[in-house]
N, C-alpha and C positions, 0 to 999 in steps of 0.2 A: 628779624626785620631791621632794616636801618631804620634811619631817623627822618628817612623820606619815604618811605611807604608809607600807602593810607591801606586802610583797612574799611571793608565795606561801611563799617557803621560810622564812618569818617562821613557818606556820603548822604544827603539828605534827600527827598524826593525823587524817589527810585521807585521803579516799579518794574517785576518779576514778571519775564513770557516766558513759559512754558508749552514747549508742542511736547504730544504722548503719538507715540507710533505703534505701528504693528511688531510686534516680535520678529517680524519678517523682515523691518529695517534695518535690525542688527546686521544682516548677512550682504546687504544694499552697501560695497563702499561707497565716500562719498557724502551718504547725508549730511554730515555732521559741516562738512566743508558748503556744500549747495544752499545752508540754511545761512551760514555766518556769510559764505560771498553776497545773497541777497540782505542781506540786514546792512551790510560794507555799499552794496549799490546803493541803497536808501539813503546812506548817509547817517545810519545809528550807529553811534558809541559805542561799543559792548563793555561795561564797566566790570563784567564779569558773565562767568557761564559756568554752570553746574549740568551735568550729563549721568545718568544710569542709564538702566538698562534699555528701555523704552523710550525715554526720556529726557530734552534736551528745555535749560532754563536757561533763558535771555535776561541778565538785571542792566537796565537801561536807566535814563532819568526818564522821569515822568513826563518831559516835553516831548519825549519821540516816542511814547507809545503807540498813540495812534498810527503814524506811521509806520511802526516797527509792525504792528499788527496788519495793518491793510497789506504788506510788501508780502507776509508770511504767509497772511492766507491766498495771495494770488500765488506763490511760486509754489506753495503746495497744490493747488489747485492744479498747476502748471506740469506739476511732476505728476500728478495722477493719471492725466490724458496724457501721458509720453509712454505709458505701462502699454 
């Protein structure tokens, strides 16, 4: 690390989204990008992101949560009626 990286616990009032998918997402290119372009529309930060298998973590500040939240549940919504 230089002497200008911060490190998450540099950040204060943060708060972790997590979406959990089907196993079936894995093989779906795509998600991973569908999820950060709508969070980019919204206008959230992403101060970071953590991904396994299933599993995609959003750490944002705490002021865009609700937004980060309302944006995720509509484009998943969104992507369900497109199957």
């Amino acid at each position: 690390l230089t002497h200008d990286a911060k490190t998450l616990d540099d950040y204060q009032n943060v708060s972790v989204l997590t979406v959990q998918y089907p196993a079936e997402g894995v093989k779906q290119p795509g998600v991973f990008k569908y999820l950060v372009r709508a969070l980019s529309d919204a206008g959230v930060n992403l101060l970071g992101v953590f991904s396994s298998y299933s599993k995609i973590s959003f750490v944002i500040a705490d002021a865009d949560a609700p937004a980060a939240y309302g944006r995720l549940t509509r484009s998943i919504h969104t992507a369900k009626t497109m199957q």
